[in-house]
C-alpha positions in Angstrom: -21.5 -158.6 117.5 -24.3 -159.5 114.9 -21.3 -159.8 112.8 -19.3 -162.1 115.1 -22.8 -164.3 114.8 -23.1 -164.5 110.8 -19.6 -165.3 110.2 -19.7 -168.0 112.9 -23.0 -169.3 111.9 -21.8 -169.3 108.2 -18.3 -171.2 109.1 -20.2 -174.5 110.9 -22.7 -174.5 108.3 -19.8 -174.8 105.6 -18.2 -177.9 108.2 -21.4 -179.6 108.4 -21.7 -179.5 105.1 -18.4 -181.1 104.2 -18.4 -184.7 103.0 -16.4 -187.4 105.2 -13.4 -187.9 102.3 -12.9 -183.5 102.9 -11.6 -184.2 106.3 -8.9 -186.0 105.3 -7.9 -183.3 102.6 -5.3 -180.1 103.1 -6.6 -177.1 104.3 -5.4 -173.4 103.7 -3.8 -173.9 107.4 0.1 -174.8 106.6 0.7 -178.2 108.2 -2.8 -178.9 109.1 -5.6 -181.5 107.0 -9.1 -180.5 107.4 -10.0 -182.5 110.6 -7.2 -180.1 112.7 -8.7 -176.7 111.5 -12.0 -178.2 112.8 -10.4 -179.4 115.8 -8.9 -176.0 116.0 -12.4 -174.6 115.7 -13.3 -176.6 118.5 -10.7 -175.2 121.0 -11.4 -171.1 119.3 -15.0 -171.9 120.4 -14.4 -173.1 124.1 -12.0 -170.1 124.4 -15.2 -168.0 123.2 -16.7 -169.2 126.1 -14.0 -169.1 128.9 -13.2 -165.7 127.8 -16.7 -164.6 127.8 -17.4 -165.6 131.6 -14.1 -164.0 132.9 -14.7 -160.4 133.8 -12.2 -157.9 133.6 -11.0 -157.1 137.4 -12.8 -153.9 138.7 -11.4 -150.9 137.7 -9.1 -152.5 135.1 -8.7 -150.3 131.6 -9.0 -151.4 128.6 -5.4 -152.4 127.0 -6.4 -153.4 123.3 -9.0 -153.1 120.6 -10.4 -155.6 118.2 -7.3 -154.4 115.7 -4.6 -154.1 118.5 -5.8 -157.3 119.9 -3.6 -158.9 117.4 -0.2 -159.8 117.2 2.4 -159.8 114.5 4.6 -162.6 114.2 7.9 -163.3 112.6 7.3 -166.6 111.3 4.5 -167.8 108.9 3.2 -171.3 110.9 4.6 -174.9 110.1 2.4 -176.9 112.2 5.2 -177.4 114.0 4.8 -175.6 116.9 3.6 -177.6 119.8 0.1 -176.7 120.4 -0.2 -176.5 116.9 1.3 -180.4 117.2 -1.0 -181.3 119.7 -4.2 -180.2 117.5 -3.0 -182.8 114.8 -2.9 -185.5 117.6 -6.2 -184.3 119.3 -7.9 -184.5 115.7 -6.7 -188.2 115.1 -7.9 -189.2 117.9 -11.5 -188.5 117.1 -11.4 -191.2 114.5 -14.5 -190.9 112.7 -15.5 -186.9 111.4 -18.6 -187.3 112.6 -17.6 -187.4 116.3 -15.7 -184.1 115.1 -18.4 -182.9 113.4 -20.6 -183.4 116.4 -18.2 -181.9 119.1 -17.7 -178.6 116.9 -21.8 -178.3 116.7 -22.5 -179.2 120.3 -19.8 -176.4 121.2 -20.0 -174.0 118.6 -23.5 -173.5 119.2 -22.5 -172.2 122.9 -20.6 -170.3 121.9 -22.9 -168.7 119.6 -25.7 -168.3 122.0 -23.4 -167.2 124.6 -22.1 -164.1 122.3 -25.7 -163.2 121.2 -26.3 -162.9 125.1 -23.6 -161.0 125.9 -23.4 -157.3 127.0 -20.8 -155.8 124.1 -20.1 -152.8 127.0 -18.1 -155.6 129.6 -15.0 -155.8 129.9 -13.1 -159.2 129.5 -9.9 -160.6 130.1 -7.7 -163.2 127.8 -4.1 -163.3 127.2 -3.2 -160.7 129.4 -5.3 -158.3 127.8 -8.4 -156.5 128.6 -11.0 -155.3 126.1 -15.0 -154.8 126.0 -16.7 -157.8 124.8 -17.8 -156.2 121.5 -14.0 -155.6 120.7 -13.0 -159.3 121.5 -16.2 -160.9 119.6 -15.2 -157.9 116.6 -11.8 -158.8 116.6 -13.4 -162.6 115.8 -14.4 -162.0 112.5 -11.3 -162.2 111.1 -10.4 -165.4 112.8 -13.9 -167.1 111.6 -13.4 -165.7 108.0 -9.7 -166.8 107.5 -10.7 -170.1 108.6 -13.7 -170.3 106.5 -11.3 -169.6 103.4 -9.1 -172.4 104.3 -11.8 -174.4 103.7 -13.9 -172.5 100.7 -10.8 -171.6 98.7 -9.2 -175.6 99.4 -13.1 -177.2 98.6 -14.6 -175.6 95.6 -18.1 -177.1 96.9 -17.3 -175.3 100.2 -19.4 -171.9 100.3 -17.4 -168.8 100.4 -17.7 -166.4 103.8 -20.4 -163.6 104.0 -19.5 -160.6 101.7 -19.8 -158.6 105.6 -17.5 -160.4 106.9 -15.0 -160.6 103.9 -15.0 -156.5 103.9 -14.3 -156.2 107.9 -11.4 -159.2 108.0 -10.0 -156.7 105.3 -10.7 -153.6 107.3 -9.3 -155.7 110.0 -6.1 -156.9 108.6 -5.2 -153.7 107.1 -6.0 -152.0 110.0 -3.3 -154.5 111.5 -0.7 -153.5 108.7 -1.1 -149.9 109.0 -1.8 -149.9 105.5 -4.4 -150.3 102.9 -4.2 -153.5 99.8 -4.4 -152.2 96.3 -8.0 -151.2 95.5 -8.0 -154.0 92.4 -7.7 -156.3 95.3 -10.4 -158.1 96.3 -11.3 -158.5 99.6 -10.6 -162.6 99.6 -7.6 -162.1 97.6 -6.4 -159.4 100.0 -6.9 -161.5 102.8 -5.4 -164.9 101.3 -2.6 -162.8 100.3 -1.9 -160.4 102.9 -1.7 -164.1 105.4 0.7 -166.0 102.9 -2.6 -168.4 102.2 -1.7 -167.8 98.6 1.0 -166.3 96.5 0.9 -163.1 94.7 1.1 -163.0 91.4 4.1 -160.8 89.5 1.3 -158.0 88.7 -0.4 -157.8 92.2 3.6 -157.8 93.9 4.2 -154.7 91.9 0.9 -153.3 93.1 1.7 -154.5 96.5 4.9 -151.6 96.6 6.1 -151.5 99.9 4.0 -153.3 101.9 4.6 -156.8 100.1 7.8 -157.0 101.3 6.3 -157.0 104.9 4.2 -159.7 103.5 3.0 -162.4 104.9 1.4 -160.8 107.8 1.8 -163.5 111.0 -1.1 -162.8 113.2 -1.9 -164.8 116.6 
């Protein structure tokens, strides 16, 4: 959970950091500028806090971890896809990144205090699923660090994630696979990789053996 905190804390600090021109800019998000991952960040924080005030009902057992809580896809995202859509316009309509900037703080900090206050023993429900609350905020690292290098490896002047958090998304994600990236792999380069953020080069495929051709890995 401490974990959940410094890779949070460390991804608004890299937004409110970000000059007004980077909103406008690409992000490591397929289909989405700058100003929709924040947007994005926006609803990931509320759902922090919706899923952290809705108990688990009593009695209910736990269904998945913070590794099973994710999903493998079949198709790497276009921003397309209608919520995805609906970000884009939601982000547009904010008009100025300071109003974005402003919303993500105002909520982001919530969410923050509310999962430095919670009890990691409860159970909670989201999705259909029921976990403890230290799985669900676990299982939020990797979200907050794959977001944060959409930004750091898109803005050179953005800062990178926390080296903890790097080394648990990886955990994480290969945990996910059901198998480990090459040891020469570093832990950003096995994360970009392993979610089609950037392409392999000839050397790292061959390393890659079987598990690049399961590659990219499509979580949600």
């Amino acid at each position: 959970m401490d974990l959940f905190s410094r890779s949070w804390d460390a991804l608004l600090t890299a937004v409110d950091g970000l000059a007004d021109e980077d909103f406008g800019r690409a992000s490591g998000c397929a289909g989405w500028l700058v100003r929709d991952l924040v947007c994005h960040l926006v609803i990931d924080a509320q759902d922090v806090l919706i899923t952290l005030v809705t108990p688990a009902p009593a009695g209910a057992e736990v269904t998945v971890d913070a590794v099973t809580y994710w999903r493998l896809g079949d198709e790497p995202p276009t921003g397309d896809d209608p919520l995805d859509a609906l970000i884009v316009r939601l982000a547009a309509a904010y008009q100025e990144p300071r109003l974005l900037r402003f919303h993500l703080d105002d909520v982001g900090s919530a969410a923050g205090r509310a999962a430095r206050l919670a009890d990691p023993s409860v159970r909670v429900s989201t999705q259909d699923q029921i976990l403890t609350t230290g799985d669900y905020l676990g299982a939020y690292v990797l979200e907050w660090t794959l977001h944060h290098l959409d930004l750091s490896d898109r803005l050179p002047h953005a800062p990178a994630p926390p080296a903890e958090g790097l080394a648990r998304s990886r955990a994480l994600l290969e945990g996910i696979a059901g198998a480990a990236f090459p040891a020469s792999f570093g832990d950003t380069a096995a994360l970009l990789i392993g979610t089609g953020r950037r392409t392999p080069t000839d050397a790292q495929r061959a390393e890659l053996g079987a598990l690049g051709e399961r590659l990219p890995l499509v979580i949600g």
